[in-house]
N, C-alpha and C positions, 0 to 999 in steps of 0.2 A: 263724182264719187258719192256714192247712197250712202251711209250710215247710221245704224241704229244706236239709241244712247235710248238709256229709264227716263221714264216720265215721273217716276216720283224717288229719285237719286239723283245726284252729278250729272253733271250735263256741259259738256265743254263750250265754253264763251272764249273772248276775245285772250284772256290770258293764253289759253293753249295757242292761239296764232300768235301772238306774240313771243313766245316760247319757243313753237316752228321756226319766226322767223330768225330769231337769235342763233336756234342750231343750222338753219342752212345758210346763214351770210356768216357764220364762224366758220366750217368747213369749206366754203369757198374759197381759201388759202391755200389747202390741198388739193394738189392736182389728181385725178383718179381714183378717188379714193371708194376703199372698199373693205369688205371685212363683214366682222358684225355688230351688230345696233340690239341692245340690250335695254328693252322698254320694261321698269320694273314699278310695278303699282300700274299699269297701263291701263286699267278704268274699259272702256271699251273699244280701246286701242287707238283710237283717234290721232294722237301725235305721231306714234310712231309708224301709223300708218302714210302719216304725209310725209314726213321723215323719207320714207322708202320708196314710196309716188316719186320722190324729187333724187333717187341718189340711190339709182337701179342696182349699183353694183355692191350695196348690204344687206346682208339676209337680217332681215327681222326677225327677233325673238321676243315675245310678251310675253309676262308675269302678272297676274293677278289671282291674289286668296280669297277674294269674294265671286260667288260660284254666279251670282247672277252677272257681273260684269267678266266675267272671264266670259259666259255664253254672249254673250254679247258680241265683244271683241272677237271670238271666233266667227260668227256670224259677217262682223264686218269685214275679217281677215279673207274670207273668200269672196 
């Protein structure tokens, strides 16, 4: 997976895998689960991109107010 994050903003480190791995060994108690995944402050979508890599059957939806990390996360989203 390529993704692009600022070089001079936020930039996702070990927390955000940390974080991934907490929401996908927490839903691992749910069988089939599916719906939708509400990434809100979503930076340049990173989590909830892996989120969705791992757990095909939710549609991801991302929120961000900052216009450069929303292009961003678009950018990463395709």
């Amino acid at each position: 997976m390529l993704l692009y994050q600022p070089m001079d903003g936020y930039c996702y480190n070990s927390d955000t895998h940390f974080l991934y791995n907490f929401i996908i060994n927490n839903l691992k108690i749910f069988k089939n689960i599916r719906g939708e995944l509400l990434d809100i402050g979503s930076g340049s979508g990173i989590l909830g991109l892996l989120v969705s890599r791992d757990l095909e059957k939710l549609n991801l939806n991302q929120c961000e107010l900052q216009d450069k990390f929303e292009h961003l996360s678009n950018i990463n989203s395709k």
